[in-house]
C-alpha positions in Angstrom: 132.0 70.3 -77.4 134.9 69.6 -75.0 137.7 67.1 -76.3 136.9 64.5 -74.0 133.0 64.6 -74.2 133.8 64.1 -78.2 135.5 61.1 -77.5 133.4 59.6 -75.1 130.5 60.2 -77.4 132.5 57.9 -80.5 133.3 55.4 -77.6 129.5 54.7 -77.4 129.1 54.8 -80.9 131.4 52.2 -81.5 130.0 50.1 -78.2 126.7 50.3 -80.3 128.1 49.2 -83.6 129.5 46.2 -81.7 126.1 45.1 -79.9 124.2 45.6 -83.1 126.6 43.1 -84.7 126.4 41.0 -81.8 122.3 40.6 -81.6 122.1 40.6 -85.7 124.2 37.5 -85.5 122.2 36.5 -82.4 118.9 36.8 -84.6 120.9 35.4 -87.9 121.6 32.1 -85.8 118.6 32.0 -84.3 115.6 33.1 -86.6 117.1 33.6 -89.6 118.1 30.0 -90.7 115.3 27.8 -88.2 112.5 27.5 -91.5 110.4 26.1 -89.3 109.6 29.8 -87.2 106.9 31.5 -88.6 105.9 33.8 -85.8 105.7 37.0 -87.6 107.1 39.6 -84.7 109.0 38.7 -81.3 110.4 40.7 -78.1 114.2 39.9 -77.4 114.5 40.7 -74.2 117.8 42.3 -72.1 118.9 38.0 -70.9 118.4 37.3 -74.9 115.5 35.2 -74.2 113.3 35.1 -77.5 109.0 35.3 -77.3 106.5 36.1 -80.3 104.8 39.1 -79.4 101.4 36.9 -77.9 104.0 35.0 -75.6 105.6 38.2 -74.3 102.4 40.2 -73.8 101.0 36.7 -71.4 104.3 36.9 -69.5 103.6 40.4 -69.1 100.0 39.9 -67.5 101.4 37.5 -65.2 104.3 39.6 -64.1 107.2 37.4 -64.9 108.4 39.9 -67.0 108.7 43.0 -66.7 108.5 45.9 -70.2 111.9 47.4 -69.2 113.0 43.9 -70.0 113.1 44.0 -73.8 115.5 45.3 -75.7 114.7 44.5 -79.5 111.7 44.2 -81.5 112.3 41.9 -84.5 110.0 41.2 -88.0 110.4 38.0 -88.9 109.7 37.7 -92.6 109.7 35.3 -95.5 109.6 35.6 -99.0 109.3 32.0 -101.6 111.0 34.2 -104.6 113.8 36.3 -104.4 113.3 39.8 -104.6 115.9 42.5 -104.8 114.5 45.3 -102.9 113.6 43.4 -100.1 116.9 41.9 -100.1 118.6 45.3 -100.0 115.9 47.4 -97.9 114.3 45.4 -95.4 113.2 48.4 -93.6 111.3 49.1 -96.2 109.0 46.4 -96.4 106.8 47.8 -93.6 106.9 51.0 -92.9 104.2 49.9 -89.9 107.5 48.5 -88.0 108.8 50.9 -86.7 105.7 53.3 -85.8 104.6 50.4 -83.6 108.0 49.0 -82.2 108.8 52.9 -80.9 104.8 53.1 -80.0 105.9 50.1 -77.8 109.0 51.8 -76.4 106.7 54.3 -75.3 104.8 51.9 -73.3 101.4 51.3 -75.6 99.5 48.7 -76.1 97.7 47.7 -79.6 97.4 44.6 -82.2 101.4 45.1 -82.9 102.3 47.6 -79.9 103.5 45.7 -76.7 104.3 47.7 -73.4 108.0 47.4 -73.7 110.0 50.7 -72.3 113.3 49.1 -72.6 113.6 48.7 -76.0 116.8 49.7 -77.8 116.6 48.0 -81.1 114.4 47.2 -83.9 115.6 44.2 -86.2 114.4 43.0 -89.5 114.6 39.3 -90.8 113.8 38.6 -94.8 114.3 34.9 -95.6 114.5 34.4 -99.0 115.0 30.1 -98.9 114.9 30.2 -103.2 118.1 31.2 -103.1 119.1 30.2 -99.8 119.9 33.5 -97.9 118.7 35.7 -94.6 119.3 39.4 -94.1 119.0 40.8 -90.9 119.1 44.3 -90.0 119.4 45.9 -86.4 118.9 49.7 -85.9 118.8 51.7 -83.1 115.2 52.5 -82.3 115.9 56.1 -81.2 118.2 57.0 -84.0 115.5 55.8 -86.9 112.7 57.3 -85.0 114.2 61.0 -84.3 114.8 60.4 -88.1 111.6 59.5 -88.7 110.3 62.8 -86.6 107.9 60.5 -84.6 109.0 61.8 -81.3 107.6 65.2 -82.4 104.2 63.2 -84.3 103.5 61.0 -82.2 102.9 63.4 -78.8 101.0 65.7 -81.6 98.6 63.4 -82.6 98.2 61.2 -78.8 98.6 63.8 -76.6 99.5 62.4 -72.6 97.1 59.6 -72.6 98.2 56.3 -72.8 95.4 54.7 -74.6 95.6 54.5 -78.3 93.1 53.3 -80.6 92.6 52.5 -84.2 92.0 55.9 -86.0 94.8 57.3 -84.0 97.0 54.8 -85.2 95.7 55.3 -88.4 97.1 58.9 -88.8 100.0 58.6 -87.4 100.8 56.2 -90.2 99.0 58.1 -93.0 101.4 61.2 -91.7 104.8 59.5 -91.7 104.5 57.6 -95.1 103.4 61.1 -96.6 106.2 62.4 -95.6 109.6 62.9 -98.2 111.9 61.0 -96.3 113.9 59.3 -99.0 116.0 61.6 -100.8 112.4 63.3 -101.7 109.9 60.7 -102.2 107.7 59.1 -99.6 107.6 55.6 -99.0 105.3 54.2 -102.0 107.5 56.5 -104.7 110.9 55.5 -103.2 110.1 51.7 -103.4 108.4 52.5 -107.4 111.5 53.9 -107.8 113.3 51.3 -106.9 111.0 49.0 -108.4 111.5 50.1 -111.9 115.1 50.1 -111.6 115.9 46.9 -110.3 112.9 45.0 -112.2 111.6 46.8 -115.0 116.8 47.7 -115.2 115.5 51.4 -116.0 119.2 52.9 -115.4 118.1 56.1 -116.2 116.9 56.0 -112.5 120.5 55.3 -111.1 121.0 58.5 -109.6 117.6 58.9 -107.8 118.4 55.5 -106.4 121.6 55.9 -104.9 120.0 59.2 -103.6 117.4 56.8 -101.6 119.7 54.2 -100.6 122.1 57.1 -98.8 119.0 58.3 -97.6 117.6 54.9 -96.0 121.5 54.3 -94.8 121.0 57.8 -93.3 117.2 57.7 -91.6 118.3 54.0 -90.2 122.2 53.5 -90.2 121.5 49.8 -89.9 123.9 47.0 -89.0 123.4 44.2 -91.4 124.4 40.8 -91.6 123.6 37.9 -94.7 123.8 34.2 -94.3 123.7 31.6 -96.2 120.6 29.5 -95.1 122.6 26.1 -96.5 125.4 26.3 -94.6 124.3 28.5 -92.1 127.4 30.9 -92.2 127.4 34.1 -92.3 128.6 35.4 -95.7 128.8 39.7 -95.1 127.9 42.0 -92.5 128.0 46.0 -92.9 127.9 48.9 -90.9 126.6 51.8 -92.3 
C-alpha cells in the first residue's frame, strides 16, 4: 500500500472515531437521560431527526422519507438493578441487534428489520436509573458485521430475494450465536463466563475474561460514552 493511500485510510479512521463520539453524545443527550422514552429501537436518520422503528417505517410508506436517509439504528434499553455485564458489554445483551440492524442495511423488511440502506451505525443504550448511569455505544455497522461474517451468511442462507421470513431469520441467528466469536466461546458461554466472574467473583476466570473483552473490543471496536443520569453529564467516553 502506497504512503499516501496509508494515510488517507487513518484520516477516515479518525473522521469515524470523531462522528461516533459525536452521535453517542447525540444519543447520551437525547435518549439516554429522557426516563420517560421507552420505545425500544429507533432510526436516526442522516438530518439527526429521531423515530421509533413503527414511526420510521409509516414515514417510509408515505414517502417522506426515504431508507438512504438513516444512518444509525439504536437499542434503547433499561435495566431497574444494576448489572455489571450489561454495563460493560452492551453489545452483548442482544445478539438479535445487529443481525437485524445490517438485515436493515440491506434493505429488508421484518418485525425488527426496517428498509434502511444508509445505515452507518448501530448504537446501544443501557439505562441503569438504580445507580443513576447510561452507557451508550456506537459501532460501525460494516466493521461488526464483516466481524460477525454475516456478509458471507447472510447471502448463504437468503440468496437474491428480498423477501425474508421467519425460519430464515431463524437460522441465520441460530448460525451466528453458534459460532466462537469471543476468544472461543459463543455468545451464551462468553456471557456464563462472564457471569461467574463478575457475580458468582470466580477470579480463577480472569484470563478467559480479558480474552473475551479484547475480543468484543475487537468484533465491535465501539465508541462509548457513560453519563450520569443525575446530572446529566457525561462522566467517560472510550475509544477502542
Amino acid at each position: 500500500m502506497k504512503i499516501d493511500e496509508l494515510l488517507k485510510r487513518l484520516e477516515n479512521v479518525e473522521i469515524d472515531e470523531d462522528e461516533k463520539r459525536e452521535i453517542a453524545e447525540y444519543i447520551a443527550q437525547k435518549l439516554g437521560v429522557d426516563n420517560s422514552i421507552r420505545y425500544y429501537h429507533y432510526i436516526i436518520t442522516k438530518d439527526r431527526k429521531i423515530y421509533d422503528t413503527s414511526s420510521y417505517k409509516e414515514l417510509l410508506k408515505s414517502n417522506e422519507i426515504s431508507p438512504n436517509d438513516a444512518y444509525v439504528y439504536v437499542e434503547n434499553t433499561y435495566f431497574l438493578e444494576y448489572d455489571s455485564i450489561r454495563y460493560f458489554y452492551p453489545f452483548l445483551i442482544d445478539r438479535y441487534l445487529l443481525p437485524f440492524a445490517y438485515l436493515s442495511k440491506l434493505g429488508f423488511n421484518s418485525l425488527y428489520a426496517v428498509p434502511a440502506t444508509g445505515l452507518k451505525y448501530v448504537s446501544m443504550v443501557v439505562r441503569f436509573p438504580s445507580v443513576n448511569r447510561v452507557v451508550v455505544e456506537v459501532v460501525d455497522i460494516n466493521h461488526a458485521a464483516i466481524n460477525m461474517n454475516l456478509p458471507m451468511l447472510i447471502p448463504c442462507i437468503l440468496g437474491t430475494t428480498k423477501h425474508i421470513d421467519d425460519h430464515k431469520v431463524e437460522d441465520i441467528l441460530s448460525r451466528l450465536h453458534s459460532r466462537k466469536l469471543f476468544a472461543g466461546y459463543d455468545f451464551n458461554e462468553a456471557w456464563e463466563i462472564l457471569n461467574r466472574y463478575y457475580e458468582n467473583h470466580d477470579t480463577s476466570l480472569a484470563k478467559d475474561v480479558k480474552a473475551i473483552r479484547d475480543a468484543y473490543i475487537g468484533i465491535f471496536r465501539p465508541f462509548r460514552i457513560e453519563y450520569d443520569l443525575k446530572t446529566k453529564q457525561p462522566i467517560s467516553s472510550n475509544k477502542w
